[in-house]
C-alpha positions in Angstrom: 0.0 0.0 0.0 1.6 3.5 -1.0 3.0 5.9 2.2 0.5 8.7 2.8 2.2 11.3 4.7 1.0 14.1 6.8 0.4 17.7 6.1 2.7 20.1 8.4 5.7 19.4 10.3 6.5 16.8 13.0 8.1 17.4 16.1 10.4 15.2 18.2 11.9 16.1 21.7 14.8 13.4 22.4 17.0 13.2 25.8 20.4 13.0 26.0 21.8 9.7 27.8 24.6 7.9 29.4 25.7 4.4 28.8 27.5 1.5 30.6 27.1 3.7 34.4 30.5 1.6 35.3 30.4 -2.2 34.7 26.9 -2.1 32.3 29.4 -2.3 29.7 26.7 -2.1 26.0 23.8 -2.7 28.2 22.7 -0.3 30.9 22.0 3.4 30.5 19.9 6.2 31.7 18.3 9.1 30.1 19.0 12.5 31.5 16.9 15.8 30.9 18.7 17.9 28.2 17.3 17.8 25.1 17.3 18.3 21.0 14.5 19.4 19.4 14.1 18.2 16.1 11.2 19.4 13.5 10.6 17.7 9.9 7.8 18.1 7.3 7.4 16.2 3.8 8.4 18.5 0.7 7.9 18.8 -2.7 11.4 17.8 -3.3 14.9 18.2 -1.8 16.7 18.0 1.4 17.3 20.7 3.6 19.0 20.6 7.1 18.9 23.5 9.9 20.8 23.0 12.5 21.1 25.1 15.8 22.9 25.1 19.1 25.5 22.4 19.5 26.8 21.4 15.9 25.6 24.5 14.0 28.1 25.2 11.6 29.8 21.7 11.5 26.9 19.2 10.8 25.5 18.3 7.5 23.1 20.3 6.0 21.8 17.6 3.9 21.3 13.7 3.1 24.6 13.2 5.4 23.2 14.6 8.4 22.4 11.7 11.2 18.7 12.4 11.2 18.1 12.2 7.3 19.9 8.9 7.2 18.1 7.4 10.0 14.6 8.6 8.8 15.4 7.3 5.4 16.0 3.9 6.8 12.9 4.2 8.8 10.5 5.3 5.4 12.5 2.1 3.9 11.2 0.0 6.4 7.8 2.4 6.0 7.5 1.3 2.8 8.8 4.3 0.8 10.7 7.9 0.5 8.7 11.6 0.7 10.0 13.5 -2.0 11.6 15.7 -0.1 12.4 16.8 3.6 13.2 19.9 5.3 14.2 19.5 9.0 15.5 21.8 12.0 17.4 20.7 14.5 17.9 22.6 17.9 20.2 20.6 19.4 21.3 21.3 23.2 23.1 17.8 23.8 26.5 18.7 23.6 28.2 16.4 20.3 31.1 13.6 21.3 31.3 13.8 24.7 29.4 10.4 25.9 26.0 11.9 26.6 24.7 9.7 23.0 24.1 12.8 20.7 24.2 10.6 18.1 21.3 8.2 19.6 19.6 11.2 20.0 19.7 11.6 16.5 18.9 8.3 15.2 15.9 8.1 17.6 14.7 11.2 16.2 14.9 10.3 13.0 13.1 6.8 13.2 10.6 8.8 15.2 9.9 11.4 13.0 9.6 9.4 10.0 6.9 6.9 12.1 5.1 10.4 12.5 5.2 11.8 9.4 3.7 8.3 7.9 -0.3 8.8 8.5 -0.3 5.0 9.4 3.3 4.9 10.5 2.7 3.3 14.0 1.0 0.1 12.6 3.7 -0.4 9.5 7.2 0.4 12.1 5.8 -1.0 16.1 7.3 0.5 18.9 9.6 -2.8 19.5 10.7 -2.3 15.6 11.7 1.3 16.4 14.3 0.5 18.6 15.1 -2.7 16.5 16.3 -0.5 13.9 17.0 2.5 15.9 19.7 -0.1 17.3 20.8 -1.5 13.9 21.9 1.6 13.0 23.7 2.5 15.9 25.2 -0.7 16.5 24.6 -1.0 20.0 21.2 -0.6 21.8 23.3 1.0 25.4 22.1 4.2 24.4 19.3 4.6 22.0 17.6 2.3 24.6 17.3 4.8 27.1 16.5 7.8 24.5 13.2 6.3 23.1 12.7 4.4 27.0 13.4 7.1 29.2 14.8 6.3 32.8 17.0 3.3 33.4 17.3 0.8 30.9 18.4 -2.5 30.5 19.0 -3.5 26.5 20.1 -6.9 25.0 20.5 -8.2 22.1 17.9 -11.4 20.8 19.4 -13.8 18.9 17.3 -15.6 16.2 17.6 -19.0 18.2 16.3 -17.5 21.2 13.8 -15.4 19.5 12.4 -19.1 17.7 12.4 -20.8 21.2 10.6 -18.1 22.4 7.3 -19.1 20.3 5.9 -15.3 21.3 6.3 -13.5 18.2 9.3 -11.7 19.4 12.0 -10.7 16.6 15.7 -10.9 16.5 17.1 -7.6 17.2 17.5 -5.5 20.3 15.0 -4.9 22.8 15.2 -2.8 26.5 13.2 -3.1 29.5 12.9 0.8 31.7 12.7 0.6 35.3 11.6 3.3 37.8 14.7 5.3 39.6 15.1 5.3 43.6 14.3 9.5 43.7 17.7 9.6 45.5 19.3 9.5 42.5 20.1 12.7 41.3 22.9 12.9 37.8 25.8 15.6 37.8 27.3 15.3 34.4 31.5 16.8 33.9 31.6 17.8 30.6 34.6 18.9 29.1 35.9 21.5 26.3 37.2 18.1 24.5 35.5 15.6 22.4 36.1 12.0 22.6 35.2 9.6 19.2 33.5 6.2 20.2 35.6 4.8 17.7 38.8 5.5 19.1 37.7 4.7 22.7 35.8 1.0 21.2 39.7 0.3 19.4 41.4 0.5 23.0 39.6 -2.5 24.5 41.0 -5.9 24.5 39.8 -8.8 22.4 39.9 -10.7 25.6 39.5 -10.0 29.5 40.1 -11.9 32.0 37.1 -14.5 33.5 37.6 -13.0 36.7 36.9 -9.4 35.4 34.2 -10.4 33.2 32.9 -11.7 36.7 33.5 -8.8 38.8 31.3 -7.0 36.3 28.6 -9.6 36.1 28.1 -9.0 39.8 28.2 -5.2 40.1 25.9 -4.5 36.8 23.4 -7.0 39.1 24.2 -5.3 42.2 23.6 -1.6 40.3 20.3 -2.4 39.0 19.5 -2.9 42.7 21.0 0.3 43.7 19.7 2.7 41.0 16.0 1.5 41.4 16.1 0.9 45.4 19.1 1.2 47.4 21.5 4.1 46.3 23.6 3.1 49.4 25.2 0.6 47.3 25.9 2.4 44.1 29.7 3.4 45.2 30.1 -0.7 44.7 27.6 -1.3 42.1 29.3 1.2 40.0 33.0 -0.1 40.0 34.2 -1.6 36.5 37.0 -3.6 35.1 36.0 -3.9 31.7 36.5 -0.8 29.7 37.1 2.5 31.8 40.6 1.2 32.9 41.6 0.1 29.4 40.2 4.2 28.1 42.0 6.0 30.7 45.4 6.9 28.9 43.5 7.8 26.1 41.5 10.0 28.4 44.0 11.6 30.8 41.8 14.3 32.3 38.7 11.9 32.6 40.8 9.2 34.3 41.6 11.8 36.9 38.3 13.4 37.7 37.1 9.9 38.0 39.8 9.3 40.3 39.1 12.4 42.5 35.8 12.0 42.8 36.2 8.3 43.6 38.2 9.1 46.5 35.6 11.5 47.5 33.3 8.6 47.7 31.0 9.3 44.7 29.6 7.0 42.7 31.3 8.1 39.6 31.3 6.7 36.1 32.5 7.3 32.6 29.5 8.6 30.6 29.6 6.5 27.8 33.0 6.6 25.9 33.9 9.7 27.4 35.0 11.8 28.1 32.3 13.2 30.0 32.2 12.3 33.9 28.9 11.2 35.5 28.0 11.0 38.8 25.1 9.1 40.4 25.6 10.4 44.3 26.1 13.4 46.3 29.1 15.3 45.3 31.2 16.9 48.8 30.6 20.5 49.7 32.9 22.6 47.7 34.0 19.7 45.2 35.3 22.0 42.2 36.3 19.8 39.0 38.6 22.6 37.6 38.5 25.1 34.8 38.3 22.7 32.0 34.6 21.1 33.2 31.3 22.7 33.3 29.4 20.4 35.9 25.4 20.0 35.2 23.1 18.7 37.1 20.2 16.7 35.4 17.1 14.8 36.8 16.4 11.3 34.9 14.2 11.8 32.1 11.7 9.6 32.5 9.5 9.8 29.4 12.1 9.3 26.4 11.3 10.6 23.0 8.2 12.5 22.7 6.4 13.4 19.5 4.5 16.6 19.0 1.0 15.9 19.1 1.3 11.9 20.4 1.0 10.8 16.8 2.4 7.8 17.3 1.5 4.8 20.6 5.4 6.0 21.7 7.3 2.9 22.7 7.4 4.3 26.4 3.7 4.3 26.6 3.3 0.8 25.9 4.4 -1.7 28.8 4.3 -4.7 26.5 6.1 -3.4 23.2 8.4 -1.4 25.4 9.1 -3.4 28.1 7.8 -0.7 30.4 7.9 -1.8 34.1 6.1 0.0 37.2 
């Protein structure tokens, strides 16, 4: 059946995030309450790209840009192109520094292109959105959280397990959200530097140790009971021997704010590949990270993506297809 697309633009509000939170290595994240806006309508033909805020001036301005590439994956999956886009992006996450800027723009994308489809829920589900929000990404750590909100947990379903099943569950990724003990209250460090996943991804080893890869099997179960119940116990739960050591001389200035504020006993993480710093307890009176770090404070978002106008059954309204939990 030919696409029929909607008259007007589309808007999208999408969180920034953070992955891993210490030993959650490609699994665990949380969204965080700094956002891009992103607006598209169907043209007459074309591509156009607007882009203020962070980025303006060194993003794409046309089929390149993030959100155009992941929108035209969604209409493929839709079931066809518009012949043209125009889109604005106000974008306040701040671009490679580990708060998933460019989850934020894949999940807009997807979303917007589900909006802008008049029947664009029933042909792309919620549980497909983040299938292929994930495919393109390559990881579901981050875009899990953006379309979730709050505090995710995101796998991977192989096609044997998805068979054995027998529940009409797909290969691909899929998240669970889970509520947040209100103690829990996110400063983010972010720095003047940018950090590339890439580089930080080609500094792991092809092989840990078993003991480390059981360290971290225990404190990403232990953390899940901390961030949703006990925050006591995220100091613990937040300790990681899989990645952040490995990342560190690449990421001098990280490695040592992590360290201070570790020996200030806060529960203090790597935001995704860095080099941003995030921190899931109270911070010591006076703490000062130094010149080169503008310190943030950000409640969880606990919504996720939100379309103008709830065009769409969002995948964090729907317990089942999102894996919602209360």
């Amino acid at each position: 059946m030919p696409l029929s697309f909607v008259s007007g633009p589309t808007r999208v509000r999408v969180p920034a995030t953070s992955a891993n939170l210490g030993p959650g290595f490609d699994a665990l994240g949380l969204a965080l309450a700094l956002h891009d806006d992103v607006t598209a309508r169907v043209t007459s033909g074309g591509c156009r790209v607007e882009v203020t805020g962070e980025g303006a001036g060194e993003l794409p301005d046309d089929e390149t840009h993030l959100v155009v590439r992941a929108m035209r994956a969604a209409f493929d999956v839709l079931g066809g192109q518009p012949t043209g886009l125009a889109i604005e992006c106000v974008n306040r996450i701040p671009q490679a520094r580990g708060l998933g800027s460019s989850s934020a723009a894949i999940v807009a994308g997807v979303q917007l292109a589900r909006a802008l489809v008049t029947d664009g829920g029933q042909r792309l589900d919620d549980a497909g959105a983040l299938r292929l929000a994930a495919d393109i990404e390559g990881h579901p750590d981050n875009v899990a959280p953006c379309l979730l909100g709050g505090f995710t947990i995101a796998w991977t379903e192989s096609a044997a397990a998805a068979t054995a099943m027998r529940t009409g569950v797909l290969p691909g990724a899929r998240a669970v959200s889970l509520p947040i003990a209100p103690d829990v209250q996110p400063v983010v460090f972010v720095p003047g530097e940018r950090g590339l996943t890439s580089v930080a991804r080609a500094a792991l080893p092809a092989d840990v140790p078993h003991r480390d890869a059981a360290f971290n099997a225990a404190r990403s179960a232990l953390l899940v009971h901390a961030i949703t119940t006990d925050p006591g116990l995220l100091f613990t739960a937040t300790e990681d021997r899989l990645h952040q050591g490995y990342r560190a001389s690449g990421m001098p200035a990280t490695a040592a704010l992590l360290v201070a504020l570790r020996e200030a006993g806060v529960a203090a993480v790597v935001s995704g590949a860095g080099p941003t710093v995030l921190a899931l307890s109270a911070l010591p009176a006076g703490f000062a990270p130094g010149m080169d770090w503008t310190a943030h404070r950000l409640p969880v978002d606990m919504v996720g993506a939100q379309v103008a106008g709830g065009r769409l059954g969002h995948a964090e309204r729907d317990p089942v297809a999102a894996g919602r939990k209360s």
